[in-house]
VOGU-3710 file (C-alpha; in Angstrom, 3 decimals, decimal comma):
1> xxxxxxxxxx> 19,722/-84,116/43,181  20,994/-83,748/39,390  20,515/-80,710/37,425  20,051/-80,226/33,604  20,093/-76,580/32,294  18,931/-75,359/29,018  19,977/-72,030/27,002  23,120/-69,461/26,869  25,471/-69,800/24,329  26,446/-66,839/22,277
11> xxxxxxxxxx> 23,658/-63,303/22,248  24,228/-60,353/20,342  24,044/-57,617/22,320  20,847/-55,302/23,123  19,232/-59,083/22,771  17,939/-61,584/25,310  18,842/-64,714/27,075  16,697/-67,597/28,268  18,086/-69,731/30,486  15,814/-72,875/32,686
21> xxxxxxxxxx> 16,891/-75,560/34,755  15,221/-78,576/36,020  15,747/-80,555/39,349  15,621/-84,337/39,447  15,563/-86,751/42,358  14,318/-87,517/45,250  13,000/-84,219/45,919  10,657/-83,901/48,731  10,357/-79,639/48,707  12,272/-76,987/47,713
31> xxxxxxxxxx> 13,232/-73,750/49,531  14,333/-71,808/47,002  15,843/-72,048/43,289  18,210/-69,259/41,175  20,681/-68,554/38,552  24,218/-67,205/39,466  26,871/-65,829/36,959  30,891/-65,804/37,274  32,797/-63,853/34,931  36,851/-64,333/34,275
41> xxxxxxxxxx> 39,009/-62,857/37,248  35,431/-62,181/39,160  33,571/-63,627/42,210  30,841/-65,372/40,970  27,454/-63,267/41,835  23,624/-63,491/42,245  21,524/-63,070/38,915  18,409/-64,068/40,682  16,513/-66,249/43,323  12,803/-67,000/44,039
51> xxxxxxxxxx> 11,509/-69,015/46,632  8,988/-71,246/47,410  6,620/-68,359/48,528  7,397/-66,957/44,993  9,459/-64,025/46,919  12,242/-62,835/44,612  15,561/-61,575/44,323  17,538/-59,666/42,177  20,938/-58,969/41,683  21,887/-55,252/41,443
61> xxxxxxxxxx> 24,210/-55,856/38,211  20,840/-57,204/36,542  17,527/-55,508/38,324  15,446/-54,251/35,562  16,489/-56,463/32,914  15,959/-59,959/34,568  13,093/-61,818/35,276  12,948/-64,900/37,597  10,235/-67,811/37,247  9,560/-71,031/38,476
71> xxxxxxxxxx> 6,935/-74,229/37,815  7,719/-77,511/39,941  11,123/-78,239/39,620  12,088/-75,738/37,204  13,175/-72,010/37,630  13,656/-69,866/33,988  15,660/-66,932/34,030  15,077/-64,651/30,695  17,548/-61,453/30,462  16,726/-58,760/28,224
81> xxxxxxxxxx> 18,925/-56,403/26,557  22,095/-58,141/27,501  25,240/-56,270/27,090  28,937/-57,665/26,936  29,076/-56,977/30,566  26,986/-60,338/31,167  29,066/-62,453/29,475  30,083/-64,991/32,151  29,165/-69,085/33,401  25,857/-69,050/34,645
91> xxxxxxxxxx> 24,832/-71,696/37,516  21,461/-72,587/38,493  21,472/-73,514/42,153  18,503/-74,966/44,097  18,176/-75,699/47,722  15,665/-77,893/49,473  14,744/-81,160/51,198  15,064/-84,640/50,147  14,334/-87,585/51,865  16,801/-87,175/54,818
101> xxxxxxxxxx> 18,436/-84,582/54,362  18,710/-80,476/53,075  20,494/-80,918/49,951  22,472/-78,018/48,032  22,765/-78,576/44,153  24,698/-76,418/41,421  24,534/-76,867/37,908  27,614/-77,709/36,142  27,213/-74,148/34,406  26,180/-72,780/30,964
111> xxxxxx> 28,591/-70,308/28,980  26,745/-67,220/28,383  28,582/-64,825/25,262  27,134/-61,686/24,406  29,095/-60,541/21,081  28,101/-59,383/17,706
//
């Protein structure tokens, strides 16, 4: 299962961030799909997760500000009123079934700079 992400790059602060991802392959469901973040010298974290009930998840660093959404093989994350604190790699991750087996997928990640 590939995955292509769209978005990040640089935000001025008190803006927003759009981030989606999209899921090719030989996808026969998904479970659930998200967006994690890691910052330099931290453990990379939860943004957000929804899954294929639509039941969602937020991270604590984030709640309020995020908002998690998903159509077919595509989950968009938008961020409002981003702060240098959220500067960091984010990677979409999506979990499911294919074929034969439960697959696990990460994005190869998308720099996310919130500067002025």
């Amino acid at each position: 299962v590939q995955l292509q992400a769209s978005g990040g790059g640089l935000v001025q602060p008190g803006g927003y961030l759009r981030l989606s991802c999209t899921a090719s392959g030989e996808i026969v469901s998904i479970d659930d799909m998200g967006w994690y973040r890691q910052a330099p010298g931290k453990q990379r974290e939860l943004v957000a997760v929804i899954g294929s009930s639509g039941h969602k998840i937020y991270g604590d660093s984030v709640k309020g500000r995020v908002t998690i959404s998903s159509a077919q093989n595509t989950v968009s994350l938008q961020m409002n009123s981003v702060n240098t604190e959220d500067t960091a790699v984010y990677y979409c991750n999506v979990k499911g079934e294919m074929t034969w087996r439960p697959f696990d997928s990460w994005g190869q990640g998308t720099q996310v700079t919130v500067s002025s």
